[in-house]
TILUM-850816 format. One record per residue (C-alpha): residue number from 1; residue in three letters; x, z, y. Coordinates in steps of 0.5 Angstrom, whole numbers. Each point is the difference from the previous one (the first is absolute). Example, Ala and Ser with C-alpha at 12.3 -4.5 7.8 and 13.67 -1.06 7.14 Angstrom:
# TILUM-850816
ATOM   pos   code      px      pz      py
ATOM     1    ALA      25      16      -9
ATOM     2    SER       2      -2       7
This chain:
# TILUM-850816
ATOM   pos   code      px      pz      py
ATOM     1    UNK     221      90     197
ATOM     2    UNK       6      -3       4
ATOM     3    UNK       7       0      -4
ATOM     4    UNK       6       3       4
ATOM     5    UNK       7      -2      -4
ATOM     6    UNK       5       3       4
ATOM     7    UNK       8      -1      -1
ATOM     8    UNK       3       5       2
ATOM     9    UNK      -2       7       0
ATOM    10    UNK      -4       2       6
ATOM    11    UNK      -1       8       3
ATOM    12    UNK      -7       2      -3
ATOM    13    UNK      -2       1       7
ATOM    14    UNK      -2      -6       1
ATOM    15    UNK      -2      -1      -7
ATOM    16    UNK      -6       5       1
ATOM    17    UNK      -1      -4       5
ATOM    18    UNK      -3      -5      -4
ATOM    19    UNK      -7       3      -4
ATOM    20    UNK       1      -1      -8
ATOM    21    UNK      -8      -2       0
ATOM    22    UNK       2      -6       4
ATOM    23    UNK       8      -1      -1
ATOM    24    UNK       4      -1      -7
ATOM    25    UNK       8       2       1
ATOM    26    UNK       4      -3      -4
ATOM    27    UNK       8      -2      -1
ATOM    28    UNK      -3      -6      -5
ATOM    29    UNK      -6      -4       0
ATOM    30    UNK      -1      -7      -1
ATOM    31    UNK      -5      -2       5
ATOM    32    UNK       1       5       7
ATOM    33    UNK      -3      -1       5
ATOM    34    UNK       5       3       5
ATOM    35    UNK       8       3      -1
ATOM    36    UNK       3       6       3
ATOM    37    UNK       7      -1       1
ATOM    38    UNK       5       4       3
ATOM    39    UNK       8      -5      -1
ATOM    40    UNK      -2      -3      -6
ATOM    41    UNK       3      -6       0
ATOM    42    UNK      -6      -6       0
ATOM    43    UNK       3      -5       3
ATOM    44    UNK       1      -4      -7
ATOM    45    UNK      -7       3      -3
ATOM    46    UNK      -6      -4      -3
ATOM    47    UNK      -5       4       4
ATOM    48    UNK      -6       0      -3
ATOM    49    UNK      -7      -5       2
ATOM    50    UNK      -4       6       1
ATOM    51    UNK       4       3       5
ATOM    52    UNK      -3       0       7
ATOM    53    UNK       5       5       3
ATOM    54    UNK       7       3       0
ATOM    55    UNK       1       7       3
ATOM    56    UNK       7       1       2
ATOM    57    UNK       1       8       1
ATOM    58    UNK       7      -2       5
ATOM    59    UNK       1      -4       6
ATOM    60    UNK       3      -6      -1
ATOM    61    UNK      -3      -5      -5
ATOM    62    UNK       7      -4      -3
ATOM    63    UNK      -2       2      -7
ATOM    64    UNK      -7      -4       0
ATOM    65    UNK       0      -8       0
ATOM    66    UNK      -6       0       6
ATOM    67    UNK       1      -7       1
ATOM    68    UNK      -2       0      -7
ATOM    69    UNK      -6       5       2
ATOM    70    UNK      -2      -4       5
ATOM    71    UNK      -2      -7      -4
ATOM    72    UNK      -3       5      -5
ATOM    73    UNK      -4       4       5
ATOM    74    UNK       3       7      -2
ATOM    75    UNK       0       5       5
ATOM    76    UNK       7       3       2
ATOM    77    UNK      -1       6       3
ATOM    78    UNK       7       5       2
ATOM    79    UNK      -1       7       3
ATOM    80    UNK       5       0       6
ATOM    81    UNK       2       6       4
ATOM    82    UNK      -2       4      -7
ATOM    83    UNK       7       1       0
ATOM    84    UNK       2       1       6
ATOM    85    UNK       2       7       1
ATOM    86    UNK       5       0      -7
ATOM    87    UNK       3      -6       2
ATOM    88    UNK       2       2       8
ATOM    89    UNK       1       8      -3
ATOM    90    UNK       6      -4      -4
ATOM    91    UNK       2      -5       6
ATOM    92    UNK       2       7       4
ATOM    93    UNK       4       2      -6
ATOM    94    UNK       4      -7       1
ATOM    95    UNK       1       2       6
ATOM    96    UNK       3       6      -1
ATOM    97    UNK       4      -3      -6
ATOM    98    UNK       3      -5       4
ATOM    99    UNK       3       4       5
ATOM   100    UNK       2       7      -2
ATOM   101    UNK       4      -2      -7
ATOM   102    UNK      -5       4      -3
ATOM   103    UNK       1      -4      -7
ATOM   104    UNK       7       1       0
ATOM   105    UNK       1       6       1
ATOM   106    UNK      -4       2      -5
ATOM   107    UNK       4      -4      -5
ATOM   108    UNK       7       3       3
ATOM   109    UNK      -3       7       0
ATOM   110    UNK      -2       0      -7
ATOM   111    UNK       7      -4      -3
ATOM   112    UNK       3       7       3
ATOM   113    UNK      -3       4      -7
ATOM   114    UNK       5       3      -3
ATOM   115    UNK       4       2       6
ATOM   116    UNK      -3       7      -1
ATOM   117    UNK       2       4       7
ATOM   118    UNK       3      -5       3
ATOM   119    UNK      -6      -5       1
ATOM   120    UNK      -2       4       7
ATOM   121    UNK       6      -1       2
ATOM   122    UNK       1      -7      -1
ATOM   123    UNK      -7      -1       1
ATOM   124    UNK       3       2       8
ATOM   125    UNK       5      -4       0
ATOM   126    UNK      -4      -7      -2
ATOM   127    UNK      -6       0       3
ATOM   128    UNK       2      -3       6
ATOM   129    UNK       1      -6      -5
ATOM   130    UNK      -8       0       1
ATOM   131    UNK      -1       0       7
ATOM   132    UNK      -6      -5       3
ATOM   133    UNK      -4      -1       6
ATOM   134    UNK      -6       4       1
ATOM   135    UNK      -7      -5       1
ATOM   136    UNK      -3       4       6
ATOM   137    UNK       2      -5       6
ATOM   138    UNK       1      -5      -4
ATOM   139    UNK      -4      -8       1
ATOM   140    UNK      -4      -1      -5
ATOM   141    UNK      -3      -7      -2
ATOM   142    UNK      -7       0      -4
ATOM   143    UNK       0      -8      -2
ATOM   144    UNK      -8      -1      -2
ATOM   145    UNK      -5       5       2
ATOM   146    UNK      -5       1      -5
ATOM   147    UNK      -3       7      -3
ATOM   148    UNK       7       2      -2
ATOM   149    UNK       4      -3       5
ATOM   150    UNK      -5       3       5
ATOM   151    UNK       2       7      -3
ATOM   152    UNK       8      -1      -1
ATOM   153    UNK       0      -2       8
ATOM   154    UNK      -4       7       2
ATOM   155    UNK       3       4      -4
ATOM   156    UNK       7      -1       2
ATOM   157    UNK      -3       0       7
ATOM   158    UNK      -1       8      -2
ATOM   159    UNK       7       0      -2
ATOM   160    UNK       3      -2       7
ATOM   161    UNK       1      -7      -2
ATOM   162    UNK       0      -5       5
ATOM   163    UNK      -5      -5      -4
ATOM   164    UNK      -1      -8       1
ATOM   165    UNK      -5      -5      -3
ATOM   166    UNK      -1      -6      -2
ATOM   167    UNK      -7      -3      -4
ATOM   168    UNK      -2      -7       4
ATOM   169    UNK      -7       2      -4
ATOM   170    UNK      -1       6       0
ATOM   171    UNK      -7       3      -1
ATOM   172    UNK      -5       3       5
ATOM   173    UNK      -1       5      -4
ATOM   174    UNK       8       2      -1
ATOM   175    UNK       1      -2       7
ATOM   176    UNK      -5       6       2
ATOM   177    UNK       4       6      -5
ATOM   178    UNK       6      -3       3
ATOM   179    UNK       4       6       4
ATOM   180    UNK       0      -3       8
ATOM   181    UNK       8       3      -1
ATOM   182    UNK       2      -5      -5
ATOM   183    UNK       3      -7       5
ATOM   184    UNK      -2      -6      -2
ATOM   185    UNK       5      -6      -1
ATOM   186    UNK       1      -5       5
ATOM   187    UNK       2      -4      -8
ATOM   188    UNK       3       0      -7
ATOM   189    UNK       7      -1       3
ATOM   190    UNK       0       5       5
ATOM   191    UNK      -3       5      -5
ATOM   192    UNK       6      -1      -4
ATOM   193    UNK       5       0       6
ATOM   194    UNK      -2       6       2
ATOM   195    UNK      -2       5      -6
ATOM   196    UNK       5       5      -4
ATOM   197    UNK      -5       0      -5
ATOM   198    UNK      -5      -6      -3
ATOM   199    UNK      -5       1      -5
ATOM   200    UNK      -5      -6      -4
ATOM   201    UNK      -7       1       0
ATOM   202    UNK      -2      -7      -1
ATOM   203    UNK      -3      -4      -5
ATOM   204    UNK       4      -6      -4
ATOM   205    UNK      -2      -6       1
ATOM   206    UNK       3      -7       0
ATOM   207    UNK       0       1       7
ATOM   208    UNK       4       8       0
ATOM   209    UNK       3      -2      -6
ATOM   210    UNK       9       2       2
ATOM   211    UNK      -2       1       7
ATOM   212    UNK       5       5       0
ATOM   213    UNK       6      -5       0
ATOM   214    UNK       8      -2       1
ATOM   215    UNK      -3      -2       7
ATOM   216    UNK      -5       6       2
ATOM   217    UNK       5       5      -3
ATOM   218    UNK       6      -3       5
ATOM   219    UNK      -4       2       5
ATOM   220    UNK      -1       8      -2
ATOM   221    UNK       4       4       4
ATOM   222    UNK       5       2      -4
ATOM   223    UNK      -1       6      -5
ATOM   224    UNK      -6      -1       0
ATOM   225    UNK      -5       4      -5
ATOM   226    UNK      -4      -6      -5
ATOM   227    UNK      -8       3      -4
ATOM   228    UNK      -3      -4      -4
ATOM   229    UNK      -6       4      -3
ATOM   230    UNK      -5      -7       1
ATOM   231    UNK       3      -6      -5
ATOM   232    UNK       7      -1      -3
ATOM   233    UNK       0      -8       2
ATOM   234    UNK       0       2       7
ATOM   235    UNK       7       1       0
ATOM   236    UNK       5      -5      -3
ATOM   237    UNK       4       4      -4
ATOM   238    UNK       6      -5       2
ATOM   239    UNK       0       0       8
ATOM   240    UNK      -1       9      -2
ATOM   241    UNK       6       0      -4
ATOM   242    UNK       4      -3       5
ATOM   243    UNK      -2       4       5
ATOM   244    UNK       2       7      -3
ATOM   245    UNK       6      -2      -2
ATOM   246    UNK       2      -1       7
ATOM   247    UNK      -4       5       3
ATOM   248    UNK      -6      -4       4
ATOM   249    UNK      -4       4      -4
ATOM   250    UNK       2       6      -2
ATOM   251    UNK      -5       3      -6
ATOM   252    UNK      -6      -3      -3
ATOM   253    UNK      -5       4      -2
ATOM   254    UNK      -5      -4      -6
ATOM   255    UNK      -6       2      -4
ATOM   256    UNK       1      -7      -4
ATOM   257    UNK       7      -1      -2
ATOM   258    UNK       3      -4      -6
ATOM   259    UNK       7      -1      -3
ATOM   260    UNK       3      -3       6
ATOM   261    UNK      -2       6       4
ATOM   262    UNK       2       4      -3
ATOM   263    UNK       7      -2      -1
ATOM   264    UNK       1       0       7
ATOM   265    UNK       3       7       4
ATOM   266    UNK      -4       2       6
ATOM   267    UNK      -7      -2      -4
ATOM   268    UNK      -6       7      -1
ATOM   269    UNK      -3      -3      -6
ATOM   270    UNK      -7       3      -1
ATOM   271    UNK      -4      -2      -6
ATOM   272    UNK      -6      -2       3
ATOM   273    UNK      -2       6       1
ATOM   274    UNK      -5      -1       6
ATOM   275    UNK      -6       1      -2
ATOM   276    UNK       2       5      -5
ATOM   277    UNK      -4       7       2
ATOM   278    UNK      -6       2      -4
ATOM   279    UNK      -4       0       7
ATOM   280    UNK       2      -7       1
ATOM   281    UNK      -3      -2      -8
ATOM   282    UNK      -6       4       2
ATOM   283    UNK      -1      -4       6
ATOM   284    UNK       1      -7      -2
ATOM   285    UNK      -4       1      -7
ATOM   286    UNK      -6       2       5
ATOM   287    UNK       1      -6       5
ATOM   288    UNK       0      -4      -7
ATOM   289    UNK      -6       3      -3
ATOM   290    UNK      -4      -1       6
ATOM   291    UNK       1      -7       2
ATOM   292    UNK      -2      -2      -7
């Protein structure tokens, strides 16, 4: 009987995929032989000598100590791509946040109550306070091609985006779902130099990490839109706040804002939302479950 604690709650469609003759699931056990996580912290935890593996139900791994695994023999497995429909479903509203001033509309329109008959006609006379671009015929730079940057830069093909990639690693595998529509940057600068919307979807890594500085964000062109749905370290909060303020980036779209960020005007702040479908639970439980 293998005894499974698991540290966050997981979908129970991955669960049953663990047959209770064999398995034992619990939130407390004193010597499990693996963990199921989802964003639980580990990184300070005392993991167990009896550990053999860890299941990440999620894409990234920043909340497990792997190097610690690694020198104990734990296996560390993720489920990337499980999640990758909720995630790039909600970089496609970011999209449309960033360009229509959809968000303050919404705010203005609802200050109006109160207003009784007057609200449609002030409703009229303000909403041209809320114009933005349309996405179609824009350039869309995708910065790391893997499961969802693959999906982000198709689905925007068929929105009428004009669509450039930038992945110097990417997989057989993403390169063959790729659509032959989207362009393939000559670099990371001229992706940046060409692009009225520019979407993260790289892992952090020390390598990675601020990659979108004061020196990368000089070379955007002016105005342009900035997602981060991948990691909040991509992107040195300093350089951004700078950039907003005098206009070289005109929004920034995140699913991982902190204090600063959300103090600044021009910021979509998404309270790490990406993942959060239940469809996306259901997928990541059952890639988990079968890896251990």
């Amino acid at each position: 009987m293998f005894k499974i604690q698991t540290l966050n709650k997981i979908a129970a469609v991955g669960l049953d995929l663990l047959p209770r003759d064999n398995f034992e699931i619990a939130s407390e056990f004193n010597a499990p032989d693996a963990i199921l996580v989802r964003s639980a912290n580990m990184l300070d935890m005392q993991i167990p000598a009896s550990v053999k593996a860890i299941a990440r139900a999620g894409a990234g791994v920043n909340n497990i100590p792997v190097n610690v695994c690694s020198e104990k023999g734990i296996v560390v497995f993720n489920t990337p791509g499980a999640n990758a429909n909720g995630v790039k479903e909600l970089v496609l509203a970011g999209l449309l946040l960033s360009s229509r001033r959809i968000i303050p509309g919404i705010m203005w329109a609802k200050s109006l109550v109160g207003k009784g008959d007057e609200v449609p006609k002030i409703i009229e006379k303000g909403k041209s306070d809320f114009t933005g671009p349309e996405i179609k015929g824009k350039r869309l730079g995708v910065i790391g091609l893997g499961a969802i940057g693959v999906m982000v830069a198709n689905d925007a093909v068929e929105l009428g985006m004009q669509v450039t990639g930038y992945d110097p690693f990417i997989s057989v595998e993403a390169a063959w779902g790729l659509s032959r529509n989207v362009r393939r940057a000559r670099g990371l600068e001229s992706l940046l130099a060409e692009s009225d919307y520019i979407t993260l979807h790289v892992p952090l890594s020390d390598k990675t990490k601020g990659m979108i500085n004061r020196e990368r964000m000089a070379i955007m062109k002016k105005g342009a839109r900035l997602l981060n749905f991948a990691r909040g370290g991509l992107v040195n909060n300093e350089d951004l706040r700078d950039a907003l303020a005098d206009g070289t980036v005109s929004a920034y779209v995140t699913d991982f804002p902190d204090e600063d960020l959300l103090k600044l005007d021009n910021v979509i702040a998404f309270p790490h939302l990406g993942a959060s479908t239940p469809e996306a639970e259901d997928n990541c439980a059952v890639m988990a479950a079968n890896q251990l």
